[in-house]
mmCIF entry with sequence, helices, sheets and N, C-alpha, C, O atoms, coordinates in Angstrom:
data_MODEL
# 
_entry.id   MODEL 
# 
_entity.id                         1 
_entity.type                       polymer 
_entity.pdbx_number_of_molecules   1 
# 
_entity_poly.entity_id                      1 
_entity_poly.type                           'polypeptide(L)' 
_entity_poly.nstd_linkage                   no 
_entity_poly.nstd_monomer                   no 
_entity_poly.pdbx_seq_one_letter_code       
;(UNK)(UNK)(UNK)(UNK)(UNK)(UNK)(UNK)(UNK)(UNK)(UNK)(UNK)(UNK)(UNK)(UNK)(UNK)(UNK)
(UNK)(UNK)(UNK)(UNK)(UNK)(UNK)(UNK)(UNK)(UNK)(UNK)(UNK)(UNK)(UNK)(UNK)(UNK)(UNK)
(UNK)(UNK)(UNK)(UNK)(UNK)(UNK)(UNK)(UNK)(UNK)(UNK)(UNK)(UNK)(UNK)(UNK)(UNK)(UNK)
(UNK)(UNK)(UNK)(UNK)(UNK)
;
_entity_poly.pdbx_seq_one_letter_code_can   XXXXXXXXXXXXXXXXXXXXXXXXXXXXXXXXXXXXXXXXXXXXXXXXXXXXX 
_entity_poly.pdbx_strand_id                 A 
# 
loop_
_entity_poly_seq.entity_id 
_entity_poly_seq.num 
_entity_poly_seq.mon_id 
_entity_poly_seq.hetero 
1 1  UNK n 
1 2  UNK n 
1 3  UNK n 
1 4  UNK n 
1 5  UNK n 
1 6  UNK n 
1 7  UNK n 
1 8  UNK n 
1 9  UNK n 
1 10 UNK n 
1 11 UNK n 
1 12 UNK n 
1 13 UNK n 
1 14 UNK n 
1 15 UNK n 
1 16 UNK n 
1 17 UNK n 
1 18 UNK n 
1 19 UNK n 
1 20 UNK n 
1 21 UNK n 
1 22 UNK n 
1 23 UNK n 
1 24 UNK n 
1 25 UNK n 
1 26 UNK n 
1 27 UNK n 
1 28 UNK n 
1 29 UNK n 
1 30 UNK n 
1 31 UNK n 
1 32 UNK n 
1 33 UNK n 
1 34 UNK n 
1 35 UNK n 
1 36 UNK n 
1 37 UNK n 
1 38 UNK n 
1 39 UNK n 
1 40 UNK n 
1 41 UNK n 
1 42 UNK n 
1 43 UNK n 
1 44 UNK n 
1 45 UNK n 
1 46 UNK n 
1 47 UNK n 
1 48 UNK n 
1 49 UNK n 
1 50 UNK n 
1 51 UNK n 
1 52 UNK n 
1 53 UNK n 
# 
_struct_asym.id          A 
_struct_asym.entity_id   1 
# 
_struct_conf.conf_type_id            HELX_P 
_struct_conf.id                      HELX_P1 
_struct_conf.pdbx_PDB_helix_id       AA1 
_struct_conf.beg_label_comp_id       UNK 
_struct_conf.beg_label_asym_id       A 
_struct_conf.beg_label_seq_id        36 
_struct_conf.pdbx_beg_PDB_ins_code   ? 
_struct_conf.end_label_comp_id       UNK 
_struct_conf.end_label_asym_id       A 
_struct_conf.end_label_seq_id        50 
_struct_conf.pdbx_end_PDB_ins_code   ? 
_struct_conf.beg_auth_comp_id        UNK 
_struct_conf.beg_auth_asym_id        A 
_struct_conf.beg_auth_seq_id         36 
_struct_conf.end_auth_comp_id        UNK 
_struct_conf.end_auth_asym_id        A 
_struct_conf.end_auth_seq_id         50 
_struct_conf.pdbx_PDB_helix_class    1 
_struct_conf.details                 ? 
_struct_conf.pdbx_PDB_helix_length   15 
# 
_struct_conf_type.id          HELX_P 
_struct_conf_type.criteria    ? 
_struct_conf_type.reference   ? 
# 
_struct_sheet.id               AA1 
_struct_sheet.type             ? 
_struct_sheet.number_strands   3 
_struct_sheet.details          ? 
# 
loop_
_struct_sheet_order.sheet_id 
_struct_sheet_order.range_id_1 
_struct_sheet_order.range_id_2 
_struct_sheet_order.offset 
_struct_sheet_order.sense 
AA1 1 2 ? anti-parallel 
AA1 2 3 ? anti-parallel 
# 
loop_
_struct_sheet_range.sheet_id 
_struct_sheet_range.id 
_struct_sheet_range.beg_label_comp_id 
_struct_sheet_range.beg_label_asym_id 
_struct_sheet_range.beg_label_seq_id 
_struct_sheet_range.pdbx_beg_PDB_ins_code 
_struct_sheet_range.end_label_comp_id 
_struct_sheet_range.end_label_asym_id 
_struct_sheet_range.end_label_seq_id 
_struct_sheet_range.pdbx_end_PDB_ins_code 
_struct_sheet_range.beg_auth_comp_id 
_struct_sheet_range.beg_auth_asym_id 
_struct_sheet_range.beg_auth_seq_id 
_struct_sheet_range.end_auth_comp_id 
_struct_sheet_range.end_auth_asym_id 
_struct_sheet_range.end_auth_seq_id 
AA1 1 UNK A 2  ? UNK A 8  ? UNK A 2  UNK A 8  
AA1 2 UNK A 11 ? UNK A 19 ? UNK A 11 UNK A 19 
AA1 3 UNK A 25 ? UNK A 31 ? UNK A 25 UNK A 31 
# 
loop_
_atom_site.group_PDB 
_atom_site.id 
_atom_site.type_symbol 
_atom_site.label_atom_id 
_atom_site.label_alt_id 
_atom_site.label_comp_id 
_atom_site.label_asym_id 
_atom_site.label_entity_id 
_atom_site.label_seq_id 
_atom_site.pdbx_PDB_ins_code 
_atom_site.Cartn_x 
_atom_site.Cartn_y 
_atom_site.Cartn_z 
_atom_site.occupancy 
_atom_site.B_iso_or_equiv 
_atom_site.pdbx_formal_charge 
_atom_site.auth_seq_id 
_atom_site.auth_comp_id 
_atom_site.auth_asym_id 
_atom_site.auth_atom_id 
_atom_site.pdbx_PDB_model_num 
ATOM 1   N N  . UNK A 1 1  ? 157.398 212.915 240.188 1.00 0.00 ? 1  UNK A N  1 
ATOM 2   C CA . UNK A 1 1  ? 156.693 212.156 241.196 1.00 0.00 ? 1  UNK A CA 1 
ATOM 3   C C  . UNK A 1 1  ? 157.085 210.698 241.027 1.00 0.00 ? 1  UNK A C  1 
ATOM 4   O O  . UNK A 1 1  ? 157.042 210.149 239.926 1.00 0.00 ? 1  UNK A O  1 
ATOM 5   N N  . UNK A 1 2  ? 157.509 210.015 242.259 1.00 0.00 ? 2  UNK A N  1 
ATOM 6   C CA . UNK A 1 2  ? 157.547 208.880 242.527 1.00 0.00 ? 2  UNK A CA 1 
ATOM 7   C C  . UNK A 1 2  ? 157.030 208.018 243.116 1.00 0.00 ? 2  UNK A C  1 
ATOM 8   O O  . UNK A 1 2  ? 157.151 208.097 244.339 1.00 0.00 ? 2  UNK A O  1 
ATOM 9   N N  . UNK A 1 3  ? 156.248 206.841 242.571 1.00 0.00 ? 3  UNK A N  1 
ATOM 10  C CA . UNK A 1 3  ? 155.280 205.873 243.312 1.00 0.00 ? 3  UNK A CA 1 
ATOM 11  C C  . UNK A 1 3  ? 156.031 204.760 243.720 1.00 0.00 ? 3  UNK A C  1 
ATOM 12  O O  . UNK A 1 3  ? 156.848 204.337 242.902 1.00 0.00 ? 3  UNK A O  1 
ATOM 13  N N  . UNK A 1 4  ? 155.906 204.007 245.156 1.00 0.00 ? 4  UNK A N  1 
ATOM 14  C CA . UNK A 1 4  ? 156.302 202.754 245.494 1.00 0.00 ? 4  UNK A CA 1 
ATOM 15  C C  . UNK A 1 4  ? 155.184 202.456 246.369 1.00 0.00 ? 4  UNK A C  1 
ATOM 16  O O  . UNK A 1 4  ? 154.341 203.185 246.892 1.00 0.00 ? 4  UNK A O  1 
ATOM 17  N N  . UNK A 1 5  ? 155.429 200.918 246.404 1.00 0.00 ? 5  UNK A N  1 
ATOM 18  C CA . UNK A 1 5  ? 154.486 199.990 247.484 1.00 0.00 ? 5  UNK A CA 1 
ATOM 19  C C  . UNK A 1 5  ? 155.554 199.861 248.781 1.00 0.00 ? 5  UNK A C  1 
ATOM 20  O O  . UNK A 1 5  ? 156.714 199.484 248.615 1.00 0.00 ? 5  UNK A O  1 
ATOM 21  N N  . UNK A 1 6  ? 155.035 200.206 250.017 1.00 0.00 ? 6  UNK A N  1 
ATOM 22  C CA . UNK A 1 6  ? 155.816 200.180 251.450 1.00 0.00 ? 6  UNK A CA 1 
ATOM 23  C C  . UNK A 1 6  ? 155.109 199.413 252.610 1.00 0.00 ? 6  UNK A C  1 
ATOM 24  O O  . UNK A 1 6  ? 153.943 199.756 252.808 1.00 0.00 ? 6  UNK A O  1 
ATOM 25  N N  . UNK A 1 7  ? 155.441 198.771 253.134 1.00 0.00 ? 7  UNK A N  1 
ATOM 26  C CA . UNK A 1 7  ? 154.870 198.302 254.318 1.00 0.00 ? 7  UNK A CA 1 
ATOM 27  C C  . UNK A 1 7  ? 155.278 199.631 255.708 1.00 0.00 ? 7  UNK A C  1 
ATOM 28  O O  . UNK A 1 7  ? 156.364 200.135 255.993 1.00 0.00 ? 7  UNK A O  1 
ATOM 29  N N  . UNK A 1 8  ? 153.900 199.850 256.313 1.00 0.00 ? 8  UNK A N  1 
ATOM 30  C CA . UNK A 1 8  ? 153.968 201.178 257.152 1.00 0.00 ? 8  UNK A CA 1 
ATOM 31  C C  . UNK A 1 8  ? 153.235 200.478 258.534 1.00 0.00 ? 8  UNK A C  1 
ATOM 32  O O  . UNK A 1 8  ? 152.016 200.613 258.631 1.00 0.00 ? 8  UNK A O  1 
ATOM 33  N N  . UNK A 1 9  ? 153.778 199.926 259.324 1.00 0.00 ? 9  UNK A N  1 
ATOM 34  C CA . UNK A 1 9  ? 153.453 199.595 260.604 1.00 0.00 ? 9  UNK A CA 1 
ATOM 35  C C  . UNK A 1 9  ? 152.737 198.427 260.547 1.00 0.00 ? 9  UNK A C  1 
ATOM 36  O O  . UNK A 1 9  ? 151.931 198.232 261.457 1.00 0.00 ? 9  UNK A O  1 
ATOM 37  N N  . UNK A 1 10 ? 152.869 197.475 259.543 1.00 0.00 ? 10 UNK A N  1 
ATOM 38  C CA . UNK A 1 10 ? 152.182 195.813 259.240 1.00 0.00 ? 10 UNK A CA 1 
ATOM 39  C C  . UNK A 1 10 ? 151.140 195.931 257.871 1.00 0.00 ? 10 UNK A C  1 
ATOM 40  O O  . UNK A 1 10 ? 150.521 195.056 257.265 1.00 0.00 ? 10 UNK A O  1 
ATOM 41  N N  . UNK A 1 11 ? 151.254 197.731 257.625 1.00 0.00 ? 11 UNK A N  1 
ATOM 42  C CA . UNK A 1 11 ? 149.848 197.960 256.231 1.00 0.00 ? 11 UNK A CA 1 
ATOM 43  C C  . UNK A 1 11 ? 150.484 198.056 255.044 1.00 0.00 ? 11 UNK A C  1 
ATOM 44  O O  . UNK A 1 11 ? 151.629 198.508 255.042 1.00 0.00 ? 11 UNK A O  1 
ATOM 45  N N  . UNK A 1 12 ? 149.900 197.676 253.890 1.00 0.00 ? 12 UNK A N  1 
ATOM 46  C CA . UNK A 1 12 ? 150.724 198.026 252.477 1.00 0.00 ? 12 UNK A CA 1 
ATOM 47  C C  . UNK A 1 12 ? 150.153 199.431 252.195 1.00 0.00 ? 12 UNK A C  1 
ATOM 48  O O  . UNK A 1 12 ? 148.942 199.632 252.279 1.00 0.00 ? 12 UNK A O  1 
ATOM 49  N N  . UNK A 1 13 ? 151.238 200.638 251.781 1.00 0.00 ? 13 UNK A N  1 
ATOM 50  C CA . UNK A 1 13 ? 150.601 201.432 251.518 1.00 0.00 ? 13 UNK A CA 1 
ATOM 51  C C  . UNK A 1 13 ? 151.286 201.901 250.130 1.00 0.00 ? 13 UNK A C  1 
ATOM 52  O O  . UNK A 1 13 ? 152.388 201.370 249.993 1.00 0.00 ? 13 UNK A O  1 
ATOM 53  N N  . UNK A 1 14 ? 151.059 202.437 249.462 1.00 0.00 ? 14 UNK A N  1 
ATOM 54  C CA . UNK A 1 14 ? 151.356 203.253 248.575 1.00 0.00 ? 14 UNK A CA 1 
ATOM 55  C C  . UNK A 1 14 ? 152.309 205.086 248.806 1.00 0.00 ? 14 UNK A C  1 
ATOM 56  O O  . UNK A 1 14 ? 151.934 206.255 248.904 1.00 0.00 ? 14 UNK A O  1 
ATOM 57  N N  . UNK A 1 15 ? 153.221 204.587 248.801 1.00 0.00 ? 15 UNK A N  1 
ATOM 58  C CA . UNK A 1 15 ? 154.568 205.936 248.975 1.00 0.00 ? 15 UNK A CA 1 
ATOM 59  C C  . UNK A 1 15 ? 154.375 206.709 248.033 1.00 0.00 ? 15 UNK A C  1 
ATOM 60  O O  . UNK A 1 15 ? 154.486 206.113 246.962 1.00 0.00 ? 15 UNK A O  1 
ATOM 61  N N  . UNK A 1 16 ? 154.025 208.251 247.877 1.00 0.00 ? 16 UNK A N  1 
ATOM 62  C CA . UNK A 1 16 ? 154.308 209.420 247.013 1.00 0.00 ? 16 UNK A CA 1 
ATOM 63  C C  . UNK A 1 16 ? 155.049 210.067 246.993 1.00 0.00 ? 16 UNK A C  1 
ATOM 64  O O  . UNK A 1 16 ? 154.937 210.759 248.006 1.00 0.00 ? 16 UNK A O  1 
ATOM 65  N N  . UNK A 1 17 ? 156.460 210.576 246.031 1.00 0.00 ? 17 UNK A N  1 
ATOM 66  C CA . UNK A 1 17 ? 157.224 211.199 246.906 1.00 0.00 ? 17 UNK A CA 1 
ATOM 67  C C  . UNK A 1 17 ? 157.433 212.010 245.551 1.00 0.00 ? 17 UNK A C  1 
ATOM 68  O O  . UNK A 1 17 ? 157.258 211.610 244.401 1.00 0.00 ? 17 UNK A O  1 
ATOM 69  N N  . UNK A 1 18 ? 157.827 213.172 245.969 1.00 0.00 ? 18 UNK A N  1 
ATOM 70  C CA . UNK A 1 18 ? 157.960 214.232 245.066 1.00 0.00 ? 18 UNK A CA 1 
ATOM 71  C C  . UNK A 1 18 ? 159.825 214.678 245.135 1.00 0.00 ? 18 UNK A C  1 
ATOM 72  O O  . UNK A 1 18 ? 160.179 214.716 246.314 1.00 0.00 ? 18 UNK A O  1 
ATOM 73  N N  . UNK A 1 19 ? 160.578 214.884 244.499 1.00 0.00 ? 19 UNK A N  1 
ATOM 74  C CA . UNK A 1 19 ? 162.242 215.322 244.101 1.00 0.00 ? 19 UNK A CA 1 
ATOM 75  C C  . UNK A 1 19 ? 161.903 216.203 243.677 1.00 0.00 ? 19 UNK A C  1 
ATOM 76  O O  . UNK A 1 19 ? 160.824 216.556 243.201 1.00 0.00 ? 19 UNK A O  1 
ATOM 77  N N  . UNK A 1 20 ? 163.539 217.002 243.925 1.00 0.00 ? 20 UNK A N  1 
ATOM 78  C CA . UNK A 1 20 ? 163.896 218.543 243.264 1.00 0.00 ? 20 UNK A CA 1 
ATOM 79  C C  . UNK A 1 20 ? 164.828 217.800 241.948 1.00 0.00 ? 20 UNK A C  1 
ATOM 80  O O  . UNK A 1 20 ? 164.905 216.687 241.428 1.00 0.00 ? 20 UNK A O  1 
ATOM 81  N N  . UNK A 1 21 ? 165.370 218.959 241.806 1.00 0.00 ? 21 UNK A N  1 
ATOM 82  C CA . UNK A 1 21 ? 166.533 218.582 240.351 1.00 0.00 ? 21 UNK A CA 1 
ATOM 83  C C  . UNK A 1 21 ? 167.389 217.934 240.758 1.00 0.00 ? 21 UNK A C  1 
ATOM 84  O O  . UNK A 1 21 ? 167.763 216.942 240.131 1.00 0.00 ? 21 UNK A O  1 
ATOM 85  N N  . UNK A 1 22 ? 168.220 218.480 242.487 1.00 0.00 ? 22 UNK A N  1 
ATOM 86  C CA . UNK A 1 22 ? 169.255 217.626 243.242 1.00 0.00 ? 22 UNK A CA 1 
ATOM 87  C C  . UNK A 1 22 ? 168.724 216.067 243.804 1.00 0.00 ? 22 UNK A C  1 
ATOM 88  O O  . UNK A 1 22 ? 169.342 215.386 244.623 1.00 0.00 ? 22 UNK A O  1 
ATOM 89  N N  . UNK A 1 23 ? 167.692 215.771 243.283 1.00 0.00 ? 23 UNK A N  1 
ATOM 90  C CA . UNK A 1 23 ? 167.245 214.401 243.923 1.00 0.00 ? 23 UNK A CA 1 
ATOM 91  C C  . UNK A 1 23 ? 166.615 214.606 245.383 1.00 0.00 ? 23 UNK A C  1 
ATOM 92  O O  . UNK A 1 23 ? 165.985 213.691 245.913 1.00 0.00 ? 23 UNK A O  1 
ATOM 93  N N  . UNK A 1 24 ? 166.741 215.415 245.794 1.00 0.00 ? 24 UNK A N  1 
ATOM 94  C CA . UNK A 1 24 ? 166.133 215.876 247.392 1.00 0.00 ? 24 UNK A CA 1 
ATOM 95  C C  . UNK A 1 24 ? 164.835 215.267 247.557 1.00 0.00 ? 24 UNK A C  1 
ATOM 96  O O  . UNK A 1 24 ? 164.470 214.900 246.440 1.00 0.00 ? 24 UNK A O  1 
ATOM 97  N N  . UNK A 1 25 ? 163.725 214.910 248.675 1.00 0.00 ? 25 UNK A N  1 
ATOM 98  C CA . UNK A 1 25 ? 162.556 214.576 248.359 1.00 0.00 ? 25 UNK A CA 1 
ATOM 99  C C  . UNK A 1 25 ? 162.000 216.230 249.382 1.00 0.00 ? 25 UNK A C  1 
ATOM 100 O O  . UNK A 1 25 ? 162.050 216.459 250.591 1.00 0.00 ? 25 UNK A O  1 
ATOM 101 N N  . UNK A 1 26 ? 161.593 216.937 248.412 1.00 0.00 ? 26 UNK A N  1 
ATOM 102 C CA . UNK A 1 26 ? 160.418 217.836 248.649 1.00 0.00 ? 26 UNK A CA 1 
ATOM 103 C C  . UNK A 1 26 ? 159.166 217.901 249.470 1.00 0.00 ? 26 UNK A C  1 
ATOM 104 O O  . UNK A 1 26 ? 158.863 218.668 250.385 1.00 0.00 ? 26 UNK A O  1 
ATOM 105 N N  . UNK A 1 27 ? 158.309 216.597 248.745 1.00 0.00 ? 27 UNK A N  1 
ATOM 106 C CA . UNK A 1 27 ? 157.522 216.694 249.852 1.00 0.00 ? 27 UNK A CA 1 
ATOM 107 C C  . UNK A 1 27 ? 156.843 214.678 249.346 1.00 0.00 ? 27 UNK A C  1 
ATOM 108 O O  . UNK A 1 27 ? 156.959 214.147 248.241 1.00 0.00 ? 27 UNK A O  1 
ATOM 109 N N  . UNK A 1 28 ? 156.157 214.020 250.704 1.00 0.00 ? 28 UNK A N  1 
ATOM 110 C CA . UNK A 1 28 ? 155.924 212.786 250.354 1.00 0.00 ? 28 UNK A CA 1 
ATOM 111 C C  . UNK A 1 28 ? 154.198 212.689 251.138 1.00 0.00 ? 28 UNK A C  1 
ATOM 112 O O  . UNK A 1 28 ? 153.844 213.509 251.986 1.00 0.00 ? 28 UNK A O  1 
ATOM 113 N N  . UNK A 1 29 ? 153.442 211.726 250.729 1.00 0.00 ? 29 UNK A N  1 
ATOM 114 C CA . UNK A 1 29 ? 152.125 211.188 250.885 1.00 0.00 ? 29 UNK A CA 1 
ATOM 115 C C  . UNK A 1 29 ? 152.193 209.813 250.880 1.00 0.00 ? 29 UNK A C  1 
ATOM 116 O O  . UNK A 1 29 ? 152.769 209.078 250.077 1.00 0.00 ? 29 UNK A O  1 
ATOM 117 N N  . UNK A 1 30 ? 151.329 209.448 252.188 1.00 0.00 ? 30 UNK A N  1 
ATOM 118 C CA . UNK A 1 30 ? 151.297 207.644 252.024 1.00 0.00 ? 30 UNK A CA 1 
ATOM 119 C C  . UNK A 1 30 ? 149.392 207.765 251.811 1.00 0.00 ? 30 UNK A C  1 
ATOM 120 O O  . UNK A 1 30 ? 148.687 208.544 252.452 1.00 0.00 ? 30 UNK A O  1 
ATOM 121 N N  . UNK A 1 31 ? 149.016 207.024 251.019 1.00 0.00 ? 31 UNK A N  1 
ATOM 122 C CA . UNK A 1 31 ? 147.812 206.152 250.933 1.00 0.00 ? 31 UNK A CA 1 
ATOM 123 C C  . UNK A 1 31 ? 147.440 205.060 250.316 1.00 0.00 ? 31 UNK A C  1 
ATOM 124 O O  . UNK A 1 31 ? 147.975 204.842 249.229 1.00 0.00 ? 31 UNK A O  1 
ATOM 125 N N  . UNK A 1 32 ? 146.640 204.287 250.728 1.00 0.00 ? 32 UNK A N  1 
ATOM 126 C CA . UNK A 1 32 ? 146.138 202.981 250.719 1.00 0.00 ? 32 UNK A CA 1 
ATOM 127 C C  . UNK A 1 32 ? 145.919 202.939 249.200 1.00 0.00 ? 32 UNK A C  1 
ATOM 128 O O  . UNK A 1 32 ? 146.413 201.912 248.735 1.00 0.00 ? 32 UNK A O  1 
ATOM 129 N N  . UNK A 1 33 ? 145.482 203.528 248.504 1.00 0.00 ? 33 UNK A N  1 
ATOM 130 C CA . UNK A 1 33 ? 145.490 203.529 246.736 1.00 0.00 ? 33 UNK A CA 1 
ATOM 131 C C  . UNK A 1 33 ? 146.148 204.391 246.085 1.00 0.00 ? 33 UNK A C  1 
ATOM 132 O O  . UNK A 1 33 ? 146.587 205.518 246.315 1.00 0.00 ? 33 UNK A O  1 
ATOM 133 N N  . UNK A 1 34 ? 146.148 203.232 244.690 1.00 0.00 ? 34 UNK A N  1 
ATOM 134 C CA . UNK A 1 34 ? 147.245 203.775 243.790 1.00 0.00 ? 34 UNK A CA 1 
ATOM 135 C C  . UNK A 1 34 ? 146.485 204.141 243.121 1.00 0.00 ? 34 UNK A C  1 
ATOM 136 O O  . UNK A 1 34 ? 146.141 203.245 242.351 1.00 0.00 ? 34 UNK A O  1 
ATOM 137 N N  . UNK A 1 35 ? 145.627 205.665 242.856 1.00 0.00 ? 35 UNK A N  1 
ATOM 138 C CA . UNK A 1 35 ? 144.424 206.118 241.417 1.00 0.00 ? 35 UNK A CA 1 
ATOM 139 C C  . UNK A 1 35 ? 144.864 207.726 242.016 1.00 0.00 ? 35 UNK A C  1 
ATOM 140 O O  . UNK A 1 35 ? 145.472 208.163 242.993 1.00 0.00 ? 35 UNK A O  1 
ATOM 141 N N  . UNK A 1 36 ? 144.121 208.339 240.724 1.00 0.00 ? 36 UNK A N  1 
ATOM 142 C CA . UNK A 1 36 ? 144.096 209.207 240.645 1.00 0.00 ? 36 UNK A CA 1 
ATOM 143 C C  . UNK A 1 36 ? 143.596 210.243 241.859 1.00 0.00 ? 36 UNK A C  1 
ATOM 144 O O  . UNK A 1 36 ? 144.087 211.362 242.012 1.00 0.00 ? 36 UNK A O  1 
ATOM 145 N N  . UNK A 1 37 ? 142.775 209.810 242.508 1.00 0.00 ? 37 UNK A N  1 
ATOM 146 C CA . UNK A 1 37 ? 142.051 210.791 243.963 1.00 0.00 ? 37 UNK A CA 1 
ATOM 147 C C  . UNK A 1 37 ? 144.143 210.592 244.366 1.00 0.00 ? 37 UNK A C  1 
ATOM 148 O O  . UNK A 1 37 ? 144.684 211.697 244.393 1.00 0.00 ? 37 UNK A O  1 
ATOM 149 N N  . UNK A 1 38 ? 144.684 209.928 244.511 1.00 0.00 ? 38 UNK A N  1 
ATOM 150 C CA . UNK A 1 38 ? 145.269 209.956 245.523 1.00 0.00 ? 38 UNK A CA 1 
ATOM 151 C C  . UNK A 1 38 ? 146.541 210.723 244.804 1.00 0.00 ? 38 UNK A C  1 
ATOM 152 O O  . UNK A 1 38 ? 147.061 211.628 245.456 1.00 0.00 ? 38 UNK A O  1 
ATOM 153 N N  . UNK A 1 39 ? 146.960 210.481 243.778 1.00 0.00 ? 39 UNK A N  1 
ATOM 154 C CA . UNK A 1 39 ? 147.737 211.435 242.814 1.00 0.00 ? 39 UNK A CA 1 
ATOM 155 C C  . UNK A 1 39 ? 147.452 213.164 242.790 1.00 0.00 ? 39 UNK A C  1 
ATOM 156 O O  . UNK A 1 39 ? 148.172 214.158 242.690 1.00 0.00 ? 39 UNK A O  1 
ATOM 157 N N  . UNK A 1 40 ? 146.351 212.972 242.904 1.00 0.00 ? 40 UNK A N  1 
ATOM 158 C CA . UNK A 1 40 ? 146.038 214.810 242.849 1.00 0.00 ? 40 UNK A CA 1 
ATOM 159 C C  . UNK A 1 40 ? 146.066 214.854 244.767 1.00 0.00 ? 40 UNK A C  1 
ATOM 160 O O  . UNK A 1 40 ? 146.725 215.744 245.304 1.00 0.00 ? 40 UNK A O  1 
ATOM 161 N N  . UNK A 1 41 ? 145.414 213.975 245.507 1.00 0.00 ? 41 UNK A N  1 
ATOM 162 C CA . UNK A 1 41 ? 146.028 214.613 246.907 1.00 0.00 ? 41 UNK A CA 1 
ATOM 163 C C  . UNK A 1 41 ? 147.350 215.260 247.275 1.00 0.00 ? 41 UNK A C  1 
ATOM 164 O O  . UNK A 1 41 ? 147.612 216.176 248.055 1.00 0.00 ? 41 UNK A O  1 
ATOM 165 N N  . UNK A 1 42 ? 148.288 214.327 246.288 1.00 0.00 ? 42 UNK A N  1 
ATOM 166 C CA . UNK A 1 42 ? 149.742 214.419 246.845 1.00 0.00 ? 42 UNK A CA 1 
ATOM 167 C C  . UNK A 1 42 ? 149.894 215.432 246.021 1.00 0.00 ? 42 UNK A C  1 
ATOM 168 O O  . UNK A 1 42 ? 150.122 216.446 246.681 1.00 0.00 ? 42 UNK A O  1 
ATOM 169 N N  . UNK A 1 43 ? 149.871 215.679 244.668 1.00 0.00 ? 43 UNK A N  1 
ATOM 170 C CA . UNK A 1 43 ? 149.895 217.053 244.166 1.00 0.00 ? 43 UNK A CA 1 
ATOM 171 C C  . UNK A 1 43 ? 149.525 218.859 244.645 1.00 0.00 ? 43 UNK A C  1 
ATOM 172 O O  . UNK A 1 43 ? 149.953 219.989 244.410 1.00 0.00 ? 43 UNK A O  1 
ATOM 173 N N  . UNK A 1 44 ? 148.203 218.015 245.630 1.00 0.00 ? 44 UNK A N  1 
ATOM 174 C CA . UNK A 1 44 ? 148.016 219.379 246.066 1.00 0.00 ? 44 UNK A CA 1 
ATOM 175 C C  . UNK A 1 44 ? 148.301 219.898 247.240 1.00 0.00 ? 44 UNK A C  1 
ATOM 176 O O  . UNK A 1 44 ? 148.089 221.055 247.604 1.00 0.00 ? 44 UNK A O  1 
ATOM 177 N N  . UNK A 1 45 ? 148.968 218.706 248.059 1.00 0.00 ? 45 UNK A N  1 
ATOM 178 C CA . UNK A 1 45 ? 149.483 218.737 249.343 1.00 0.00 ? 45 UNK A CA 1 
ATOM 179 C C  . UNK A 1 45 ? 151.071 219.006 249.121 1.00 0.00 ? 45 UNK A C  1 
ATOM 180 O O  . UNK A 1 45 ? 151.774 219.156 250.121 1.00 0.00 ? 45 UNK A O  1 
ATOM 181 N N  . UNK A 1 46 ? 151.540 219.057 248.060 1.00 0.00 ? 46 UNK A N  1 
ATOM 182 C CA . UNK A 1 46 ? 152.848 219.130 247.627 1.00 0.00 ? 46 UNK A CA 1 
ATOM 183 C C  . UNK A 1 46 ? 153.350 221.008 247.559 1.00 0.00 ? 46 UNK A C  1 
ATOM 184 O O  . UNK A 1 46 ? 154.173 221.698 248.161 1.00 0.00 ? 46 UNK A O  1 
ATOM 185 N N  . UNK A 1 47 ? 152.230 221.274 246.383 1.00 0.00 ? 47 UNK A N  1 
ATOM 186 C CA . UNK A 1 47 ? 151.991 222.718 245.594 1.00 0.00 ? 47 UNK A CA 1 
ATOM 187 C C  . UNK A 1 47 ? 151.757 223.403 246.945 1.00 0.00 ? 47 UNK A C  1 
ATOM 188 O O  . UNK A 1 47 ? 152.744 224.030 247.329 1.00 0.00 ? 47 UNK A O  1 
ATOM 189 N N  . UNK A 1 48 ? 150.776 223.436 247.698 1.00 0.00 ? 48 UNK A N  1 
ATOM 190 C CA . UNK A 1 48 ? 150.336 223.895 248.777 1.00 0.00 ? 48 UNK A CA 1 
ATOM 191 C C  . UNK A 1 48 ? 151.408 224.084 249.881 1.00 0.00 ? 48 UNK A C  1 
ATOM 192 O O  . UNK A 1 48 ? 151.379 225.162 250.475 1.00 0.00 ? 48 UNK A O  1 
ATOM 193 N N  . UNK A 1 49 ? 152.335 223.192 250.228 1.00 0.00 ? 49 UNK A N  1 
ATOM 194 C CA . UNK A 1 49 ? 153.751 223.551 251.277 1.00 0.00 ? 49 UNK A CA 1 
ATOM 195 C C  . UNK A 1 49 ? 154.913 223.938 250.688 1.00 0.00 ? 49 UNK A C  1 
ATOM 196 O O  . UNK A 1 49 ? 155.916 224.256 251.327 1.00 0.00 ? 49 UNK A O  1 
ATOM 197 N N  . UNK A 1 50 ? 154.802 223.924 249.057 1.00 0.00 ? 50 UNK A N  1 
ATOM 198 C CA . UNK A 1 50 ? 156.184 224.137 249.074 1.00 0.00 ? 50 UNK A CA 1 
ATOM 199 C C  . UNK A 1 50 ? 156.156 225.283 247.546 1.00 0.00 ? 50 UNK A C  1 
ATOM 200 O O  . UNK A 1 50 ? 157.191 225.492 246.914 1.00 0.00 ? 50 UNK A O  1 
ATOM 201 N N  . UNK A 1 51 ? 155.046 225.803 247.226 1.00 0.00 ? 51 UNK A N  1 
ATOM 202 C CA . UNK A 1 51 ? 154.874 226.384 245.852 1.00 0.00 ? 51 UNK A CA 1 
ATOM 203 C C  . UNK A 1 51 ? 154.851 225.473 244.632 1.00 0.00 ? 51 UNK A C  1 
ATOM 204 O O  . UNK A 1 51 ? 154.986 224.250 244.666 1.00 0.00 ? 51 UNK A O  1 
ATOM 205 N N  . UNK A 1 52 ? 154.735 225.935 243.967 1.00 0.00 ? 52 UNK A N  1 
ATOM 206 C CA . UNK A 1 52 ? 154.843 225.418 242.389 1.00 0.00 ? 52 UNK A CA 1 
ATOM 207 C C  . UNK A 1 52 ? 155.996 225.038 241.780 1.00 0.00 ? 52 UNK A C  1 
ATOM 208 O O  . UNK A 1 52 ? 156.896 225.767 241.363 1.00 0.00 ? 52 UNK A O  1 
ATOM 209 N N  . UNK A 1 53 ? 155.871 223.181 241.738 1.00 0.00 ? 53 UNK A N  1 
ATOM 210 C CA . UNK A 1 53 ? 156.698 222.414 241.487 1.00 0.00 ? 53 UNK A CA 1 
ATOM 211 C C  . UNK A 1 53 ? 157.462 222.748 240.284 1.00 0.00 ? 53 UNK A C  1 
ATOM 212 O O  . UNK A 1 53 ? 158.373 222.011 239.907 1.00 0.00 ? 53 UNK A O  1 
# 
């Protein structure tokens, strides 16, 4: 899992982005915080479309 700060239509948001082994991005989440609620969102929105990372 990869975290960055992005500007998304004038808002700062926080980028989640999940890679395979080839560097591919799998699956990604934007939200307004960087904590844990938002770490397990993207985790389970990840696991949930694409199986077990």
């Amino acid at each position: 899992m990869n975290v960055t700060y992005v500007k998304v239509e004038g808002i700062w948001m926080y980028y989640y982005r999940g890679v395979d082994n080839n560097g591919d991005i799998v699956d990604f989440y934007l939200s307004e915080y960087r904590d844990e609620n938002a770490a397990r969102a993207f985790l389970k929105k990840a696991i949930a479309t694409n199986g077990f990372l």
